[in-house]
mmCIF file of the N, C-alpha and C atoms, coordinates in Angstrom:
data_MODEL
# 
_entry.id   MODEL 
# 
loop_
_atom_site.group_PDB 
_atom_site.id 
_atom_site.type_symbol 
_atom_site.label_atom_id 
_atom_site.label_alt_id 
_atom_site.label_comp_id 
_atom_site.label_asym_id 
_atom_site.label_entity_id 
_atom_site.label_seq_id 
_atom_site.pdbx_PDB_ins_code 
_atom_site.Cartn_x 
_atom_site.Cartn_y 
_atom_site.Cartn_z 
_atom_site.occupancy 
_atom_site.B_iso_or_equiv 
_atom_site.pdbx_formal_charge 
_atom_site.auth_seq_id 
_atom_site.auth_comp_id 
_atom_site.auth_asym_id 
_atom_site.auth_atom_id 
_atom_site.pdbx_PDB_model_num 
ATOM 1   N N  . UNK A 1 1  ? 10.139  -19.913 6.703  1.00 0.00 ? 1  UNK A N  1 
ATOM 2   C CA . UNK A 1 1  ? 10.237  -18.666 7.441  1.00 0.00 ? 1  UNK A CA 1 
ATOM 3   C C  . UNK A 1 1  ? 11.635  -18.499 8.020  1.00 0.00 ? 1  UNK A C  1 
ATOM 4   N N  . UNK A 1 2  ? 12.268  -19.826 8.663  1.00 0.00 ? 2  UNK A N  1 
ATOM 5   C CA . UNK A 1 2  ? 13.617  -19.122 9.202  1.00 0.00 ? 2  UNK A CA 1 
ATOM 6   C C  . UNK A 1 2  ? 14.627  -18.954 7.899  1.00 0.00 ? 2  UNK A C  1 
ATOM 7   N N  . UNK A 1 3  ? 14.654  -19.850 6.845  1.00 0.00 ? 3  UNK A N  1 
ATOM 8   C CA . UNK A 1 3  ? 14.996  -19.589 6.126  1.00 0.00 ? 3  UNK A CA 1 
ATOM 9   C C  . UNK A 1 3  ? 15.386  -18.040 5.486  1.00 0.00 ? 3  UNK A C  1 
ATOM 10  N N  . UNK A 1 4  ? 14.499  -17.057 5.653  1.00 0.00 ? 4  UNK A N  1 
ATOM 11  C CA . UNK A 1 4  ? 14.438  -15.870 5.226  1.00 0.00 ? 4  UNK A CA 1 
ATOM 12  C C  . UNK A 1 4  ? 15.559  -14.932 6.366  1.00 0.00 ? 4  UNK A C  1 
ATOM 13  N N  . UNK A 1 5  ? 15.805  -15.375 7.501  1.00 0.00 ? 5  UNK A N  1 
ATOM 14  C CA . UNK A 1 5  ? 16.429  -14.587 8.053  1.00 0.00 ? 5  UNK A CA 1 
ATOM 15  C C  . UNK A 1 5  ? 16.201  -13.279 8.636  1.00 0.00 ? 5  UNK A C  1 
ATOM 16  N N  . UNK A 1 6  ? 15.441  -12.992 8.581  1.00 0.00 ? 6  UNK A N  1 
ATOM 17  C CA . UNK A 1 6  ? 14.745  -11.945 9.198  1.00 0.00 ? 6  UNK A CA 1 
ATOM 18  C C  . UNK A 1 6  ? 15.127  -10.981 10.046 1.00 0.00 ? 6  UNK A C  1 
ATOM 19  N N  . UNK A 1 7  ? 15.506  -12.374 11.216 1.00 0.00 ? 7  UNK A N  1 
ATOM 20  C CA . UNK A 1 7  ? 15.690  -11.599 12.834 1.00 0.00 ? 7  UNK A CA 1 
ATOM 21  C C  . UNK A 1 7  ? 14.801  -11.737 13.286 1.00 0.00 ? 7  UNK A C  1 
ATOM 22  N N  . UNK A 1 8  ? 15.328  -11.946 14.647 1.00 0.00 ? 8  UNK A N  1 
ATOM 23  C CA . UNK A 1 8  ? 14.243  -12.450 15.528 1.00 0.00 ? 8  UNK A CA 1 
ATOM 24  C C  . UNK A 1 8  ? 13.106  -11.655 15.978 1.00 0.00 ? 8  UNK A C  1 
ATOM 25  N N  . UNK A 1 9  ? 12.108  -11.781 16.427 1.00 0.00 ? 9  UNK A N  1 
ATOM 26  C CA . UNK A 1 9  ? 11.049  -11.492 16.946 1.00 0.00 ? 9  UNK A CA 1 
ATOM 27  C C  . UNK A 1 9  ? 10.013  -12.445 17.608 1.00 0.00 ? 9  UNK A C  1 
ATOM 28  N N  . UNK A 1 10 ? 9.688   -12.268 18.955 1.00 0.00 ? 10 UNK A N  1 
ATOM 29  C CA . UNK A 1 10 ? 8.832   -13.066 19.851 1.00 0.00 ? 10 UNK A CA 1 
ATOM 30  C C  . UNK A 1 10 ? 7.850   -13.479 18.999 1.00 0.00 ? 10 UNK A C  1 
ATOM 31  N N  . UNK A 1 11 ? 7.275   -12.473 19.114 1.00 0.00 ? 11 UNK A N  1 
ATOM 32  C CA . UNK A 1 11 ? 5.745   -12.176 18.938 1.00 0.00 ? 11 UNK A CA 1 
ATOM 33  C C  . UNK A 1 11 ? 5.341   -12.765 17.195 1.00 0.00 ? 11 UNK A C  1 
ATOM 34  N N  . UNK A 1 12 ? 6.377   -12.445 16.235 1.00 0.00 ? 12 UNK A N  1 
ATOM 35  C CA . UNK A 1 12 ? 6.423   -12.707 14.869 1.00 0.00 ? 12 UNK A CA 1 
ATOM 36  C C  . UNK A 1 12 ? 6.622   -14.055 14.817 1.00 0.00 ? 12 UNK A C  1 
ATOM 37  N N  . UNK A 1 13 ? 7.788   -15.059 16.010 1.00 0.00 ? 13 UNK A N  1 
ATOM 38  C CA . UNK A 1 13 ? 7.941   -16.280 16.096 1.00 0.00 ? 13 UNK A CA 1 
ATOM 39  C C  . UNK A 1 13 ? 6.522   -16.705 16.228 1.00 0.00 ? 13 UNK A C  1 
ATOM 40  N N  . UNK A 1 14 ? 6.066   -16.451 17.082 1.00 0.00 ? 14 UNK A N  1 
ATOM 41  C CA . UNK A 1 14 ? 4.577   -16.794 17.739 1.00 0.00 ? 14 UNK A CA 1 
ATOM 42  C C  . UNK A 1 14 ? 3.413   -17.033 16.782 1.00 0.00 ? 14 UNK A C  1 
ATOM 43  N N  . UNK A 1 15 ? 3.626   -15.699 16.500 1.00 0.00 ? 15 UNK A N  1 
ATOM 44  C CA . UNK A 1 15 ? 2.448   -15.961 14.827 1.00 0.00 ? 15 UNK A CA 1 
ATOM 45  C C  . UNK A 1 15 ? 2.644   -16.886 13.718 1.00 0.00 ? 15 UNK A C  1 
ATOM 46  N N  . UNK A 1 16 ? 3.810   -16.967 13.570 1.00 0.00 ? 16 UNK A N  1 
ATOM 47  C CA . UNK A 1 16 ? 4.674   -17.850 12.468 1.00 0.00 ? 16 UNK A CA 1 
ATOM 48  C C  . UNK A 1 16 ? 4.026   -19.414 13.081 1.00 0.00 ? 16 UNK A C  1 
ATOM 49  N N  . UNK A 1 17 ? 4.643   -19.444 14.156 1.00 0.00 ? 17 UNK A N  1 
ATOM 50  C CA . UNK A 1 17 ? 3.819   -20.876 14.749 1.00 0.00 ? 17 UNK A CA 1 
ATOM 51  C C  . UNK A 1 17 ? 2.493   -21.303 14.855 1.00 0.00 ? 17 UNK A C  1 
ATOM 52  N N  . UNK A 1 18 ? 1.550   -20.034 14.941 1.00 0.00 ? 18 UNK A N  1 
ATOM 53  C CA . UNK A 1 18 ? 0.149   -19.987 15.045 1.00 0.00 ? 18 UNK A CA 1 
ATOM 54  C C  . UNK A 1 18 ? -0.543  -20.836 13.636 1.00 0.00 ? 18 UNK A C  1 
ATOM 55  N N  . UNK A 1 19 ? 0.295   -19.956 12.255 1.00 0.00 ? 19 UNK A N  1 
ATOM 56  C CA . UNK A 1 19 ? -0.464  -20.415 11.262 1.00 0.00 ? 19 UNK A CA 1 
ATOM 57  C C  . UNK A 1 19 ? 0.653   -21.909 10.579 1.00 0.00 ? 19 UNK A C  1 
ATOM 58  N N  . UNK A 1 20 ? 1.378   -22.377 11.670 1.00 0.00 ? 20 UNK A N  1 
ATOM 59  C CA . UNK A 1 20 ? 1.969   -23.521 11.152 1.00 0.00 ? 20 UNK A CA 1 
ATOM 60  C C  . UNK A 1 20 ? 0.742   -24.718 11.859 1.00 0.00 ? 20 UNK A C  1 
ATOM 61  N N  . UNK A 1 21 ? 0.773   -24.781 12.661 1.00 0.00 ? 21 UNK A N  1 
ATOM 62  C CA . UNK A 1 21 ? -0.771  -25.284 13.115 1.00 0.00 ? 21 UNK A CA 1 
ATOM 63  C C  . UNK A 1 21 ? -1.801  -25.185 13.056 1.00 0.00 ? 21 UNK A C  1 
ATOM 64  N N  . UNK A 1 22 ? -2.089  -24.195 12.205 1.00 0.00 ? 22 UNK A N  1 
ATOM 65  C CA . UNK A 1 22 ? -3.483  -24.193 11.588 1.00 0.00 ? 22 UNK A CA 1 
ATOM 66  C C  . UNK A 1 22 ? -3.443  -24.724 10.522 1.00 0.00 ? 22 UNK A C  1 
ATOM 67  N N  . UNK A 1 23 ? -2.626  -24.882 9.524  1.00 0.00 ? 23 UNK A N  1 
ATOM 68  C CA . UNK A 1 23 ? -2.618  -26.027 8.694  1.00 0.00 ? 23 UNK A CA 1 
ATOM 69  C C  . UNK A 1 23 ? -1.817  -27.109 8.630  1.00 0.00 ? 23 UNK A C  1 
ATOM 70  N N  . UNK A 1 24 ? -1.339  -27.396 9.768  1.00 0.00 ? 24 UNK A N  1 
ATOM 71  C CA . UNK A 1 24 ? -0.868  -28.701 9.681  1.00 0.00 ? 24 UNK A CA 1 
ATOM 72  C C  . UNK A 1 24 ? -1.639  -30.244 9.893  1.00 0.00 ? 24 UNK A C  1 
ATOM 73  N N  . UNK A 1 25 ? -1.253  -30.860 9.062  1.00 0.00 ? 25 UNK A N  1 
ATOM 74  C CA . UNK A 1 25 ? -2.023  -31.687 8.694  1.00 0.00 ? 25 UNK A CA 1 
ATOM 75  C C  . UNK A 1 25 ? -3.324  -32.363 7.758  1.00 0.00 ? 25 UNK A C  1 
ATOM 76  N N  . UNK A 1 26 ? -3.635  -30.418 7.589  1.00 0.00 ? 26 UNK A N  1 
ATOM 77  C CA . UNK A 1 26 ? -4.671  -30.179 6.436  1.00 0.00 ? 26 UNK A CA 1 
ATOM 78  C C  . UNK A 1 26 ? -4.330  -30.255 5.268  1.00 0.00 ? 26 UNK A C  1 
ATOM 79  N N  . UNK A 1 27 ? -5.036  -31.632 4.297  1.00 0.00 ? 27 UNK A N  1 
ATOM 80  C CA . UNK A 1 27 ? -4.658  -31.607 2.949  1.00 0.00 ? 27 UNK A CA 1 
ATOM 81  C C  . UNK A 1 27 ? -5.124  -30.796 2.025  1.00 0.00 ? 27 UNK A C  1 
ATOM 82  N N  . UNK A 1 28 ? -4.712  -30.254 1.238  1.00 0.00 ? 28 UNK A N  1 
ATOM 83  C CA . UNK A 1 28 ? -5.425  -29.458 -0.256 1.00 0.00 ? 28 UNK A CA 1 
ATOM 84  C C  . UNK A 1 28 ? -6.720  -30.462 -0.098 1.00 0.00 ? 28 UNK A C  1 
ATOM 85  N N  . UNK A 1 29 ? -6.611  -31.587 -0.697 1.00 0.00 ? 29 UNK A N  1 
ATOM 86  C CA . UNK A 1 29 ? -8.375  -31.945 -1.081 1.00 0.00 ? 29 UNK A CA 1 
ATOM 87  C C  . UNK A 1 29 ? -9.222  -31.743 0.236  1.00 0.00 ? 29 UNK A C  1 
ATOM 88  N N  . UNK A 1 30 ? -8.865  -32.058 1.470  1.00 0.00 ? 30 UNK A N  1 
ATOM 89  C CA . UNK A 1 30 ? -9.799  -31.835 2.485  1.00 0.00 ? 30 UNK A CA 1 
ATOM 90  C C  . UNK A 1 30 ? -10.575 -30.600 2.418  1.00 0.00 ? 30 UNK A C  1 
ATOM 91  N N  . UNK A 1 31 ? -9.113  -29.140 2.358  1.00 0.00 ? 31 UNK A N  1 
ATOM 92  C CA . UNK A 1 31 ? -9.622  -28.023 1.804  1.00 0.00 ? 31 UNK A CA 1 
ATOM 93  C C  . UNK A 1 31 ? -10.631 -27.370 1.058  1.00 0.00 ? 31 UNK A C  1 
ATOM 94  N N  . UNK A 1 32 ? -10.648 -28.358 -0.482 1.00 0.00 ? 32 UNK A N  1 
ATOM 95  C CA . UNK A 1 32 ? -11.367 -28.559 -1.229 1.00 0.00 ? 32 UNK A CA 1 
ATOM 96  C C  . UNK A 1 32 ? -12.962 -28.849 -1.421 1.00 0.00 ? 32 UNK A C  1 
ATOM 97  N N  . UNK A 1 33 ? -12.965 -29.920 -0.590 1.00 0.00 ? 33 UNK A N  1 
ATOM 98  C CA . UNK A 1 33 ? -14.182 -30.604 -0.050 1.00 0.00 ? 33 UNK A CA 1 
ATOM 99  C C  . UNK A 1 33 ? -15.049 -30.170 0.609  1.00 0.00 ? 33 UNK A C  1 
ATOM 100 N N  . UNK A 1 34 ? -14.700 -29.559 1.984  1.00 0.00 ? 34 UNK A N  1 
ATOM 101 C CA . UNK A 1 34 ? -14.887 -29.326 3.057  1.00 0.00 ? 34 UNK A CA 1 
ATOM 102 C C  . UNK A 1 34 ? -15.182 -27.397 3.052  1.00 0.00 ? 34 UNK A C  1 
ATOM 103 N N  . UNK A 1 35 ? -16.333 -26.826 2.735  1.00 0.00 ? 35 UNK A N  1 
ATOM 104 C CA . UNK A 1 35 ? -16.670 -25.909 3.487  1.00 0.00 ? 35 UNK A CA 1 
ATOM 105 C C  . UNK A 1 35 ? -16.184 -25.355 4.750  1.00 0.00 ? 35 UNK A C  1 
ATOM 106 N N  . UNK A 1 36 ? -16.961 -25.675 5.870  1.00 0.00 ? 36 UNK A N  1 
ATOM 107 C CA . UNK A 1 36 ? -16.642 -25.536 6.848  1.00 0.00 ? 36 UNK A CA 1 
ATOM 108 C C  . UNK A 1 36 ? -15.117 -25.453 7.566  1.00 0.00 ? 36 UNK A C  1 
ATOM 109 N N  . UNK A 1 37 ? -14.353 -26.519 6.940  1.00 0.00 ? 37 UNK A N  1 
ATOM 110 C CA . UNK A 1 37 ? -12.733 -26.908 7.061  1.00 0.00 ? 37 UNK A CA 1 
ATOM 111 C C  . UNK A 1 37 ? -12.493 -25.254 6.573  1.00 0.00 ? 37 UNK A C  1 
ATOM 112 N N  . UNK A 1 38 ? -12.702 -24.786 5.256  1.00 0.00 ? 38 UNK A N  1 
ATOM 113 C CA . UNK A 1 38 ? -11.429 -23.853 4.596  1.00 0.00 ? 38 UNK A CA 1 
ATOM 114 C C  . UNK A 1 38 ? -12.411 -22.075 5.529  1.00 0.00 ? 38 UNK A C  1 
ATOM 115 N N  . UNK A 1 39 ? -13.436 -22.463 6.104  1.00 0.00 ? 39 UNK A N  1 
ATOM 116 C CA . UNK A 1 39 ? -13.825 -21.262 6.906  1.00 0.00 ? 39 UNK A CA 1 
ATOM 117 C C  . UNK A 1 39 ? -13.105 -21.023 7.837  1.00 0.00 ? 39 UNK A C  1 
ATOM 118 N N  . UNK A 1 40 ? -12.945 -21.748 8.636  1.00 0.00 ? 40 UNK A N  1 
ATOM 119 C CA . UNK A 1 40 ? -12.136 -22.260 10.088 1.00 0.00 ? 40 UNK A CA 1 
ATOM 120 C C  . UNK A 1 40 ? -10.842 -21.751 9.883  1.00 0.00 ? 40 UNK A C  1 
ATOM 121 N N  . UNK A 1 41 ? -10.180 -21.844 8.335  1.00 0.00 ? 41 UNK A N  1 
ATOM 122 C CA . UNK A 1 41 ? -8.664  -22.475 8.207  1.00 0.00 ? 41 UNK A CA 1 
ATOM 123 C C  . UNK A 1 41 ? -8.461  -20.259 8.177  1.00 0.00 ? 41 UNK A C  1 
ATOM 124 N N  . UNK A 1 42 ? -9.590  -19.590 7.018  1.00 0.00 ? 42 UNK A N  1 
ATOM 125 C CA . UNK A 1 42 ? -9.836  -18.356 6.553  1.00 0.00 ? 42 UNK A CA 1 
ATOM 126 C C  . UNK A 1 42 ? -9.490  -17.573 7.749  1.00 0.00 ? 42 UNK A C  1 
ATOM 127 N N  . UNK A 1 43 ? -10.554 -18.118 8.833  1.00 0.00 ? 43 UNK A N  1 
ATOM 128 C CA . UNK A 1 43 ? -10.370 -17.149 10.141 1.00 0.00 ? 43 UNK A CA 1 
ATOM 129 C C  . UNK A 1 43 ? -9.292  -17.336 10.926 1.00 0.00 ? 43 UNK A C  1 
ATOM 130 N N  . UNK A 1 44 ? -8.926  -18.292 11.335 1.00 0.00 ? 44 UNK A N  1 
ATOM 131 C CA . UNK A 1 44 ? -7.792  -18.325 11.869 1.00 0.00 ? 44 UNK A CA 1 
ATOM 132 C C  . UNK A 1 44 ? -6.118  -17.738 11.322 1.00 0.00 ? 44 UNK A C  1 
ATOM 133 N N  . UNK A 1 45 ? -6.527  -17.939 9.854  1.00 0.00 ? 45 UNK A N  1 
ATOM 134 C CA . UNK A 1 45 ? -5.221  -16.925 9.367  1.00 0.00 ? 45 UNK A CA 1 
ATOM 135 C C  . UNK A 1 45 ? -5.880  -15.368 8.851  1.00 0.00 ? 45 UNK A C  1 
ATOM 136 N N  . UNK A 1 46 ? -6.690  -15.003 9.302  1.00 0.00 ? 46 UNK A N  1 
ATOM 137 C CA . UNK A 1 46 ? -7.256  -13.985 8.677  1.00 0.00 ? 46 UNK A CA 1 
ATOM 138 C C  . UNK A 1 46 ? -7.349  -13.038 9.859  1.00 0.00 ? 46 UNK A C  1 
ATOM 139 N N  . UNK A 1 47 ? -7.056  -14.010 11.387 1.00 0.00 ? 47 UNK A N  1 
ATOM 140 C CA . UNK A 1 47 ? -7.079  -13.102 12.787 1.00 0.00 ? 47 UNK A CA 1 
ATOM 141 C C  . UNK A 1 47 ? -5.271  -13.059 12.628 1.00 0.00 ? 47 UNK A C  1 
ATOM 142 N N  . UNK A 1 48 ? -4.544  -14.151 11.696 1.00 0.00 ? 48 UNK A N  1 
ATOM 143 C CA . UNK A 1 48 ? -3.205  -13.975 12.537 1.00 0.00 ? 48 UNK A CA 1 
ATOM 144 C C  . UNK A 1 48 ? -2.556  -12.687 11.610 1.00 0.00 ? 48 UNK A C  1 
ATOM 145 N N  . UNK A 1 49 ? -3.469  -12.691 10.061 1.00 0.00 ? 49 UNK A N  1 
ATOM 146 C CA . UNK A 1 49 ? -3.007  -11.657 9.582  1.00 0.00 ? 49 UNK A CA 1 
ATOM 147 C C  . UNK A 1 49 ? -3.180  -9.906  10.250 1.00 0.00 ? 49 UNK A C  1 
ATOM 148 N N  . UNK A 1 50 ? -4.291  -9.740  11.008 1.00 0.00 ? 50 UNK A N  1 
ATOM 149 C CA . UNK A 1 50 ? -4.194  -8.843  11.247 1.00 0.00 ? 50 UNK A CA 1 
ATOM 150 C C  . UNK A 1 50 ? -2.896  -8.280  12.903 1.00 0.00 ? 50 UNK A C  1 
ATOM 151 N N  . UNK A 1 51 ? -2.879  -9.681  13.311 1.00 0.00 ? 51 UNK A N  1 
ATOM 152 C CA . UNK A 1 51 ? -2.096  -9.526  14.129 1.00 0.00 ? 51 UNK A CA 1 
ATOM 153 C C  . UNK A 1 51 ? -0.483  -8.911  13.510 1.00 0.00 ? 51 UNK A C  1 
ATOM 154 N N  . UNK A 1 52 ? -0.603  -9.574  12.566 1.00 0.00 ? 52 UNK A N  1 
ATOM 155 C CA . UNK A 1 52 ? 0.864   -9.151  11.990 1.00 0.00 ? 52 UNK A CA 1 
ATOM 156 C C  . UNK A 1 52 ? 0.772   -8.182  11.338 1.00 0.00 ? 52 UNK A C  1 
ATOM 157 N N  . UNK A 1 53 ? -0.230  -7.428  11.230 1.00 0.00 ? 53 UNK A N  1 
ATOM 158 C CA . UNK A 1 53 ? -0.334  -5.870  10.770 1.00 0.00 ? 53 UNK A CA 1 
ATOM 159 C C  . UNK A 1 53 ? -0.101  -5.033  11.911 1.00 0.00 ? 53 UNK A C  1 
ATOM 160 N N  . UNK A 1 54 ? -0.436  -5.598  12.899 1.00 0.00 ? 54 UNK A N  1 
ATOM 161 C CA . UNK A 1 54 ? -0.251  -4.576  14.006 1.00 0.00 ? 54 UNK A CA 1 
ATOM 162 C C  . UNK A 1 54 ? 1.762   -4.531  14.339 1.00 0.00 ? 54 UNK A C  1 
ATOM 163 N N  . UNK A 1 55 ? 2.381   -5.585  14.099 1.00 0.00 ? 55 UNK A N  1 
ATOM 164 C CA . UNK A 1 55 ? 3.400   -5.512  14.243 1.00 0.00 ? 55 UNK A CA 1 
ATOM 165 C C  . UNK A 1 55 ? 4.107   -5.118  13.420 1.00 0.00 ? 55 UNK A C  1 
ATOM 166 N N  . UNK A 1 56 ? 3.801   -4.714  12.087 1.00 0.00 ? 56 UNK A N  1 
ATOM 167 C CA . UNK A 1 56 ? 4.464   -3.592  11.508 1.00 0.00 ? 56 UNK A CA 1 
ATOM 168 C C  . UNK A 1 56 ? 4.745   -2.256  11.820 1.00 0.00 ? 56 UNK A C  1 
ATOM 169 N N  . UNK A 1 57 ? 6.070   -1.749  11.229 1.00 0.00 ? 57 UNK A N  1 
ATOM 170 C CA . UNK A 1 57 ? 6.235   -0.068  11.358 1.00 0.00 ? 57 UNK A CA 1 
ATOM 171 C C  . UNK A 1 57 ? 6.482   0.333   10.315 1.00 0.00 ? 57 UNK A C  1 
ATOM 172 N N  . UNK A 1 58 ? 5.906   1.448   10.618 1.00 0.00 ? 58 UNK A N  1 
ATOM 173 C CA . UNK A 1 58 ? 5.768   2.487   9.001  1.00 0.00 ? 58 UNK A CA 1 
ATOM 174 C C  . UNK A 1 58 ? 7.144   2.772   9.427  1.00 0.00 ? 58 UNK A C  1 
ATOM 175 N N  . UNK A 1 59 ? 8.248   3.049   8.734  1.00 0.00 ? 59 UNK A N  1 
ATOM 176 C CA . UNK A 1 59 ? 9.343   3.595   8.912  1.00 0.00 ? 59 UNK A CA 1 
ATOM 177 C C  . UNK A 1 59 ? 9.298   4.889   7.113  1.00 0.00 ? 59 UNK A C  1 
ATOM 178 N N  . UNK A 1 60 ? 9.717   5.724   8.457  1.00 0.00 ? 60 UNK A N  1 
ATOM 179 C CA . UNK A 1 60 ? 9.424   7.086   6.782  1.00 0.00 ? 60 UNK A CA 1 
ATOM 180 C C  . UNK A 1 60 ? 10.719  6.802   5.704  1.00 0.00 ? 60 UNK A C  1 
ATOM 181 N N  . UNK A 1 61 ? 10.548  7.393   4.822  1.00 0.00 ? 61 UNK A N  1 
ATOM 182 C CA . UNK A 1 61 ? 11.086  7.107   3.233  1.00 0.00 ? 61 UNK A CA 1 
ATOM 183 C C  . UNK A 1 61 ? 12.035  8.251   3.415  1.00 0.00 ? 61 UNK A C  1 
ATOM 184 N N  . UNK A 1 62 ? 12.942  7.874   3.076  1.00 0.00 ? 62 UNK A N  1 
ATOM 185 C CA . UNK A 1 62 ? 14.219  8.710   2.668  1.00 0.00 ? 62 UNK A CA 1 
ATOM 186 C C  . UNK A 1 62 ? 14.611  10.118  1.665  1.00 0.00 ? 62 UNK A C  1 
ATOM 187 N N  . UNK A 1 63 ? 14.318  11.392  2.352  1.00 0.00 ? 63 UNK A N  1 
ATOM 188 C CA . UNK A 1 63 ? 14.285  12.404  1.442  1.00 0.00 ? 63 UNK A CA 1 
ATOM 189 C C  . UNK A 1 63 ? 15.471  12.627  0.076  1.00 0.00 ? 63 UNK A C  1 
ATOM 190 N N  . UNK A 1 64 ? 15.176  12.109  -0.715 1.00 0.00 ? 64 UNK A N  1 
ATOM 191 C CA . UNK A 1 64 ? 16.529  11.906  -1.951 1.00 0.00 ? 64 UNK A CA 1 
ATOM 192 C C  . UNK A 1 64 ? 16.344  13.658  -2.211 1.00 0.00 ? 64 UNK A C  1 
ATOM 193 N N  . UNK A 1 65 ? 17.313  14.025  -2.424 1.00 0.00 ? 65 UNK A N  1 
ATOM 194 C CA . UNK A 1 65 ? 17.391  15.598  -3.500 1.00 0.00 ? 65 UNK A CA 1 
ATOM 195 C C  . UNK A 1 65 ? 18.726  15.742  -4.221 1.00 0.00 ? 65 UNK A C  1 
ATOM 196 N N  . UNK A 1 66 ? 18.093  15.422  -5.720 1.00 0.00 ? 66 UNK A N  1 
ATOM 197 C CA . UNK A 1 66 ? 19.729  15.779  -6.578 1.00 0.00 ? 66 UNK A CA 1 
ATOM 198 C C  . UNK A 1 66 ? 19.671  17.216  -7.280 1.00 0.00 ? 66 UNK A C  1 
ATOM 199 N N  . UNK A 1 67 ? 19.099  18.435  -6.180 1.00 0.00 ? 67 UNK A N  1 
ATOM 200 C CA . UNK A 1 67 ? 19.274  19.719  -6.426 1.00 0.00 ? 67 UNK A CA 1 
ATOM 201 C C  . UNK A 1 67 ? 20.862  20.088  -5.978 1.00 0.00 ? 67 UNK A C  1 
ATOM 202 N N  . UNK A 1 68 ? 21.232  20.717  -7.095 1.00 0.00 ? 68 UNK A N  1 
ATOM 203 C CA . UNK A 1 68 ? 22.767  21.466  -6.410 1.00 0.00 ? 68 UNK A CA 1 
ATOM 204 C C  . UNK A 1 68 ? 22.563  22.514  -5.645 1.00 0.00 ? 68 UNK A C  1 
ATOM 205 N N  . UNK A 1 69 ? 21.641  22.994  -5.043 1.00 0.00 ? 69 UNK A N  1 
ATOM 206 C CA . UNK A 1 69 ? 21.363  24.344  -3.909 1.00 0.00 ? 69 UNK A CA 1 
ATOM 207 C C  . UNK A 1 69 ? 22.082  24.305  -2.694 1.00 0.00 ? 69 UNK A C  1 
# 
């Protein structure tokens, strides 16, 4: 994630950290195995995804016109 460069953001840091601890430490096979484990793992990134929907902005699209008028 910092890698990408982004720019900062609290709240985006925050989330970023949220779903670094939700799987840390969790192996693929545990994943695998474990029901209950990949429910737990679903909801918890499945609440942080919507969080990070809310922190999006629609920013409007750019009126192009290659009319000569």
């Amino acid at each position: 994630f910092k890698s990408l460069s982004i720019g900062s953001n609290g709240d985006l840091d925050q989330l970023v950290s949220e779903a670094k601890d939700a799987v840390q430490g969790i192996s693929p096979d545990w994943l695998k195995q474990s029901e209950p484990l990949r429910d737990s793992i679903r909801d918890k990134l499945g609440t942080i995804g919507e969080q990070l929907d809310e922190l999006m902005v629609a920013r409007p699209k750019r009126a192009i016109s290659f009319d000569d008028e």
